[in-house]
C-alpha positions as CSV (number, residue, x, y, z in Angstrom):
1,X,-2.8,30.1,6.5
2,X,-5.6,31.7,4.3
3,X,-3.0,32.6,2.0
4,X,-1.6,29.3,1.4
5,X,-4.4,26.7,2.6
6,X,-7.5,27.8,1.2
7,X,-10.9,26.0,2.6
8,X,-11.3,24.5,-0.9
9,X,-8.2,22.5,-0.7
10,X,-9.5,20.7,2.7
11,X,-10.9,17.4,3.1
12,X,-12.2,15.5,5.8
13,X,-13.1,12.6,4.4
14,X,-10.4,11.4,1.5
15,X,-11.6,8.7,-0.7
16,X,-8.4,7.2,-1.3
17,X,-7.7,3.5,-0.2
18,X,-3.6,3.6,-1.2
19,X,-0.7,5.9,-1.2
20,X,-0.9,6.4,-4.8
21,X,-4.3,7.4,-5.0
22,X,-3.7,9.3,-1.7
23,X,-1.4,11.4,-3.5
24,X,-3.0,12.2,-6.6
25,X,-6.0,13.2,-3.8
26,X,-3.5,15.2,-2.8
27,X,-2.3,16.7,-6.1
28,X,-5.5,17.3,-7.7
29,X,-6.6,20.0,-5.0
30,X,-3.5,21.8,-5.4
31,X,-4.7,21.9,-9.4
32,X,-8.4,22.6,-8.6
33,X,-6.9,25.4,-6.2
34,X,-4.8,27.2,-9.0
35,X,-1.6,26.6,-7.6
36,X,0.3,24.0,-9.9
37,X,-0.1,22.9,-13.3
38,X,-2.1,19.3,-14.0
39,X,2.5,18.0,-15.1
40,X,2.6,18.8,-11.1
41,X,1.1,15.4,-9.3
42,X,3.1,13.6,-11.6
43,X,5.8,15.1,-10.3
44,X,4.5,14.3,-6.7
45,X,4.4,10.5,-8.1
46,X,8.2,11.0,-9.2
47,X,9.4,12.1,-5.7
48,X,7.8,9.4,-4.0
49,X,10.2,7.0,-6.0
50,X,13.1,8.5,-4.9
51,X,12.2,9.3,-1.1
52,X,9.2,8.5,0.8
53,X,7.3,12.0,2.1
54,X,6.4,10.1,5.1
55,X,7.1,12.1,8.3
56,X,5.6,10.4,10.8
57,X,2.9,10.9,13.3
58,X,0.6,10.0,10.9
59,X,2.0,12.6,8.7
60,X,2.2,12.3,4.6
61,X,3.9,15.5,2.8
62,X,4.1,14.7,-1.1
63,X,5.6,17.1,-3.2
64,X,7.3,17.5,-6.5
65,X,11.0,17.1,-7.7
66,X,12.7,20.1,-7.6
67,X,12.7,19.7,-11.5
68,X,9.2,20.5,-11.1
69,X,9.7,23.9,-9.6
70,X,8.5,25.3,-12.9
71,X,5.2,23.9,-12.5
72,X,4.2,25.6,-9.2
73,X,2.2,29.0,-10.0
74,X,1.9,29.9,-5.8
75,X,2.7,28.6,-3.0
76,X,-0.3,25.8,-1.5
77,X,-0.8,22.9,0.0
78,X,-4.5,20.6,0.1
79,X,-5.1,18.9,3.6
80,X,-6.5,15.0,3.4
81,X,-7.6,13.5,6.6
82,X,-8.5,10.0,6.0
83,X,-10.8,7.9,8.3
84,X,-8.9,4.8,7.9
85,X,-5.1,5.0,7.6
86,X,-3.4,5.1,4.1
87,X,-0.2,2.5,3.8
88,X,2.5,4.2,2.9
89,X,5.3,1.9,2.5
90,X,4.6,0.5,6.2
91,X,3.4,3.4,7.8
92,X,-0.1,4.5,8.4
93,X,-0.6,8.2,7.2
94,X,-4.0,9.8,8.6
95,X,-3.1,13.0,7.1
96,X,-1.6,13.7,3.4
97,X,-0.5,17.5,3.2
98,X,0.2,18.1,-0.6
99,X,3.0,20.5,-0.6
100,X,3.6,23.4,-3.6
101,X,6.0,25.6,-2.6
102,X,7.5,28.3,-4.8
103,X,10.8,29.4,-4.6
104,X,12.5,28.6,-1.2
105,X,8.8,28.7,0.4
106,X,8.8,24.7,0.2
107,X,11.1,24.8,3.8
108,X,9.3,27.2,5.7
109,X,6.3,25.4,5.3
110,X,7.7,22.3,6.1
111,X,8.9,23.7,9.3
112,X,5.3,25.2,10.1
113,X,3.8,22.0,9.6
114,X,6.6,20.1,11.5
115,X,5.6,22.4,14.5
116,X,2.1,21.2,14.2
117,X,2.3,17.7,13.9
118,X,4.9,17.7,17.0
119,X,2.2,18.8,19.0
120,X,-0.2,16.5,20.7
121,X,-3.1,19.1,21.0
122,X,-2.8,20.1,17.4
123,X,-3.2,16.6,16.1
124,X,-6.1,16.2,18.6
125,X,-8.1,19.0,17.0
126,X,-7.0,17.9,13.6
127,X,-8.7,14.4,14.7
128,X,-11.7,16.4,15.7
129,X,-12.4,18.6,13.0
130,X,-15.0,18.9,11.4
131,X,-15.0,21.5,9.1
132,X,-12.4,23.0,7.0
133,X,-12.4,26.2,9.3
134,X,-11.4,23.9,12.4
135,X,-8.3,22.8,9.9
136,X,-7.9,26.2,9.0
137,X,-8.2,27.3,13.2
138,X,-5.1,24.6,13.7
139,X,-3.0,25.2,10.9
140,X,-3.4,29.0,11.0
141,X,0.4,29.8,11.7
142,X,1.3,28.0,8.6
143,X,2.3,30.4,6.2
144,X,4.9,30.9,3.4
């Protein structure tokens, strides 16, 4: 996933305490990482409103509206793994996987990461990482 998840966008130890938070966390790595314009995690905010991006298995994929397409300059996402579960709406999200996906890359992602977070072994070593090239090791297949 070099091309999409770049090591800079990982981290293992999120400071955020509340789904909000968690998901300018989120959003502010895929700005840092050149991917989305700053008008992009307020976008993230805005889709939250409308549908909750949690997935389950302690999965948490915010992303933009699709009015916020515009925004996206390549396809990323940022990695948070948090130490103590973020509530989001009743559901305790270990992981928040900021999504920016150009064009019609948004889906294959999603599927990527659906495969990896419906398997037990990958959410093991996603628990034990400690690095961002044990994230990277696990999420490798992911790819736009």
């Amino acid at each position: 996933m070099s091309d999409v998840l770049s090591r800079e966008a990982i981290v293992l130890g999120g400071r955020a305490t509340d789904r909000d938070a968690a998901i300018t966390e989120a959003g502010r790595l895929l700005v840092a990482s050149g991917a989305v314009d700053e008008a992009y995690v307020d976008a993230m905010h805005e889709r939250e409103t409308s549908v909750s991006t949690f997935m389950g298995n302690g999965l948490a994929i915010p992303h933009g509206t699709n009015e916020a397409k515009a925004l996206i300059r390549h396809t990323a996402i940022s990695f948070v793994r948090y130490d103590e579960p973020i509530d989001w709406k009743g559901s305790p999200a270990r992981y928040v996987v900021g999504i920016a996906g150009a064009g019609d890359d948004h889906l294959t992602v999603l599927q990527a990461l659906a495969g990896a977070f419906t398997d037990d072994a990958s959410i093991a070593a996603l628990d034990a990482a400690q690095t961002p090239d044990d994230v990277l090791a696990v999420l490798g297949d992911v790819s736009a």
